[in-house]
C-alpha angles and dihedrals in degrees: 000000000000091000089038083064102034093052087048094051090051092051097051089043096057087029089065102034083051087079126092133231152173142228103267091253099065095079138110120315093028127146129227125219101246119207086041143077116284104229120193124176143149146135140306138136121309120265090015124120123239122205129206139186135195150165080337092307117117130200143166133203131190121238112245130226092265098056097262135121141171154190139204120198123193119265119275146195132255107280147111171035096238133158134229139210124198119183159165115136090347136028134225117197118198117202129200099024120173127207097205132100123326106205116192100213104194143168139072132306093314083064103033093045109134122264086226089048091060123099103284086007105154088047085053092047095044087059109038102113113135116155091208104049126081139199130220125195115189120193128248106254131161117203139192090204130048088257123202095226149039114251086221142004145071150184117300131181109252104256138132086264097042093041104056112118098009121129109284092203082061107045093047093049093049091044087053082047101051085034091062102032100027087214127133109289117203114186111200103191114197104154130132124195129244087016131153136228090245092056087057097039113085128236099260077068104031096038084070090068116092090209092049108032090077090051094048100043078052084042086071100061097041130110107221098177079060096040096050087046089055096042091047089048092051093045089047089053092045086054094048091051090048089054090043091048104045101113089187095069086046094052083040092237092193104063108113095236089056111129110235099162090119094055122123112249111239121174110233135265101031141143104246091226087055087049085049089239121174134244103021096204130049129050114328116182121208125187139178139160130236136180132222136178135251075249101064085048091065095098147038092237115093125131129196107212106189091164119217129350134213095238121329137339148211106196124195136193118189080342100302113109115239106190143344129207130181093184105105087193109051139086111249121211114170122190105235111211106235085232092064092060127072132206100249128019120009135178127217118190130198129200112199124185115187115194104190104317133104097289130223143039106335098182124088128253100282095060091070099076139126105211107194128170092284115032138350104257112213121228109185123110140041107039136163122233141194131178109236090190105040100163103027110135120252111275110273109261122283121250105207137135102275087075092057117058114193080024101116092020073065112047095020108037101029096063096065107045093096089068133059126246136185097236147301133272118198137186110173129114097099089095098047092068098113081063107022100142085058079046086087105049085046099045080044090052098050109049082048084051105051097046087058088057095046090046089230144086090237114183108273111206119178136187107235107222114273128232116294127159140226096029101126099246087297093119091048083052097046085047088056093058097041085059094058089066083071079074089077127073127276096002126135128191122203112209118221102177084121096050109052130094111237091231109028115081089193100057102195096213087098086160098073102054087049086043086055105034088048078049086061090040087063102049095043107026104032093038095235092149097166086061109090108226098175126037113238112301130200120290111166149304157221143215110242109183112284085346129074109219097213108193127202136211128210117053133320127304121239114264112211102069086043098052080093130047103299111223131222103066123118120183127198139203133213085287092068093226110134120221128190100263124205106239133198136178119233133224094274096061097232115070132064133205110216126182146140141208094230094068116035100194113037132210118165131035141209147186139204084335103169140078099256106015110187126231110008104208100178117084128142120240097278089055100258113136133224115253126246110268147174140191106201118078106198 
């Protein structure tokens, strides 16, 4: 009986492993990289042969010792759509491929940020059908281990349905691509939010690092689909407490009647850890009256703004709720219906829960509004608040790729090295901050790194870090060591220090950044040298008296914003203390003469040197600004 089960085991086991199979990402509606060799390649058992056809071309691999095979198919041009079988004891057929142009769109929100979540973002979803461009999710995994495939995700035909969801930067940068060349797209996203450089860098780079060098050698003997299901099920239990706790949703806090005299007083909108708020996580409520007049309740047409909130939130106007929102980074604007409000007094109520982020109102002063039919009613300023929740525990710790290094570089790089690819688009730093000035050996090293993987010097385009206030220099700095990447070949940078919103850190005019990386594409990877892909940048300069003649490189600047003084530059003397400088282009359209009354022989110059630098005035004629700059290194 023994032998009877052990023989049929046998049998079902090598029966199984007998089949052959793929990566996910080879599938229907894929796209193939054109001009390159058309690798295919899988798994099947061992000594077997595996046949494949394709675009009339047939070949056949042996299956290896260790259960692998491949293929390589001659380059070919941009076309479709073709099928493909792949087969041994069984066949897999694969529908609607493209030969055209594969993109790796990595990094971390900025890059995974929805297409429907953009400016204008349900209109772009709701057209975004383009038969030749497709789309590829990739699942967020971390792994202990470089893996040969993705644990989820495959091609999808570019469509609202399919869209949703999908990275708007990359979306838009793939639509202004296929728009221009009209050639098979294919998107590959593999972004995770609030990630750091270390989780997307390998081990050869990572191992070198004394602090990371113990996680990663545990990291390999770790579980992470079991890790990520404990850590779901302890977080879904903390947020239940918090709801069962919250004193303020049993008391029924937002009726109107409610007495809230004893209430602390807090100034909207705040972080709760700058209003020194406890606990942190958990459920605050905040309250405050307002008046209006018989004349704001005239129309329909009145809107609450309470910006953005750290993490979700129940709103309330006279006791009846108004809106919800579990979305931390997004506005929220919530229609208020004209019987809710009252002429004279009125109360609005806001239930907060934090689970685990910063806490708090995020937006500026001007979010919190009521814009009613006859003025726009601020809100900001002198609230009440209670904690719902005074003794909850602090939210279990969150498993989540910055305490992996190598983890995503793992289970979302990896994976794609056996194909080609035209080149990569990233959008990550925000999270390095704690580190920004290593940011640029690392950013240096990977893309170093990943090229090696990849066995080409594939075009590297980046997004420079927007402008965001309040950081303590750390984003200028980050945007310093971003640049350095610039040093390596084939690389572009889009600078986004126009298009950001100073206190926002997800600027929803994702177009922009795909309109001016595809700009760069085009430059580096389509060899279009004559386009300008970047405005002048700095070259060099010279000290002129009491003046520092500062010179550019790379076209003209427009001329219309620099006809006045054009703001953003700072100068320094000996004494390293840097003053605003009045600033002026001269006739050649490429220099430009900076000084101030307050040094009188300058030595050092800046631009645009600070977090959130106000107005940008240099641009060249298609709209694309000059980078911050300095020339002291202090």
């Amino acid at each position: 009986m023994k032998r009877i089960f052990s023989l049929l085991f046998l049998f079902l086991f090598s029966g199984a492993f007998a089949k052959v199979s793929l990566p996910k990402f080879f599938s229907d509606h894929m796209v193939l990289q054109r001009d390159a060799t058309i690798t295919v390649y899988g798994w099947a058992e061992a000594g077997k042969t595996v046949k494949v056809s394709f675009n009339n071309k047939n070949l056949e691999a042996k299956v290896n010792s260790n259960g692998e095979w491949s293929v390589d198919f001659p380059a070919e041009k941009a076309g479709g759509p073709f099928e493909m079988k792949v087969s041994e004891e069984n066949t897999i057929t694969f529908k609607d491929i493209y030969i055209g142009d594969v993109w790796f769109c990595s990094g971390q929100s900025n890059m995974g940020w929805k297409l429907e979540d953009a400016l204008n973002g349900k209109e772009e979803l709701a057209n975004a059908n383009y038969e030749k461009i497709k789309l590829l999710q990739v699942s967020r995994t971390m792994a202990g281990t470089p893996q040969k495939d993705i644990e989820k995700g495959q091609w999808e035909t570019c469509s609202p349905k399919s869209g949703e969801g999908f990275s708007a930067v990359a979306y838009f940068f793939g639509r202004e691509l296929f728009q221009k060349y009209n050639v098979p797209i294919g998107l590959i996203n593999s972004s995770w939010g609030g990630t750091n450089i270390e989780a997307w860098m390998s081990e050869d780079l990572m191992g070198k690092h004394a602090s990371a060098r113990k996680v990663i050698d545990e990291m390999k003997t770790m579980d992470f689909s079991d890790v990520m299901k404990t850590y779901k099920k302890e977080f879904k239990a903390w947020e239940e407490k918090a709801d069962r706790l919250d004193i303020g949703t049993t008391e029924k806090w937002h009726e109107k009647t409610y007495n809230t005299s004893s209430w602390k007083p807090i100034t909207l909108p705040v972080y709760w850890s700058k209003a020194k708020v406890t606990p942190n996580d958990g459920v605050i409520w905040v309250t405050r009256s307002f008046e209006l007049t018989s004349k704001d309740l005239t129309s329909d047409d009145i809107v609450l703004s309470i910006g953005r909130v750290d993490n979700e939130d129940i709103t309330y106007i006279n006791g009846i709720k108004v809106g919800e929102s579990t979305q931390k980074d997004l506005d929220r604007f919530y229609k208020v219906p004209k019987s809710v409000l009252v002429a004279g007094k009125n109360i609005i109520t806001i239930r907060v829960k934090n689970t685990g982020d910063i806490g708090g109102f995020r937006g500026d002063a001007n979010s919190l509004h009521l814009k009613t039919a006859s003025q726009k009613l601020s809100l900001a300023g002198e609230w009440k608040y209670e904690a719902g929740t005074k003794d909850i525990e602090e939210v279990p710790e969150r498993q989540h790729p910055t305490k992996y290094a190598t983890s995503l570089y793992n289970g979302m790089v990896a994976p794609f090295f056996g194909i080609k690819v035209k080149g990569i688009i990233w959008y990550q730093a925000e999270a390095n901050s704690k580190n920004a000035k290593e940011y640029a050996t690392m950013f240096k090293e990977m893309v170093t790194d990943w090229r090696k993987s990849w066995k080409s010097e594939v075009p590297f385009i980046f997004a420079q870090l927007p402008n965001y206030d309040n950081q303590n220099n750390r984003w200028i700095t980050l945007r310093e060591s971003q640049a350095k990447a610039l040093e390596l070949k084939n690389t572009g940078m889009a600078v986004l220090i126009d298009v950001g919103e100073n206190d926002n850190i997800h600027p929803i005019h994702k177009q922009v950044v795909g309109k001016r990386m595809a700009l760069i594409a085009e430059s580096i990877a389509y060899g279009e040298k004559e386009i300008l892909s970047s405005a002048p940048v700095f070259e060099n300069y010279k000290v002129d008296g009491n003046s520092i003649a500062v010179t550019f490189k790379g076209g003209k600047f427009a001329t219309e914003e620099t006809k006045s003084n054009i703001s953003g530059f700072m100068v320094a003397g000996s004494d390293k203390k840097f003053y605003p400088a009045t600033a002026f282009l001269q006739a050649d359209l490429n220099t430009i003469k900076v000084s101030s009354p307050e040094v009188s022989t300058p030595k050092e110059v800046r631009y645009l040197w600070a977090d959130a630098p106000g107005k940008v005035m240099l641009y060249n004629t298609d709209g694309l600004a000059t980078p911050p700059f300095r020339t002291d290194n202090w």
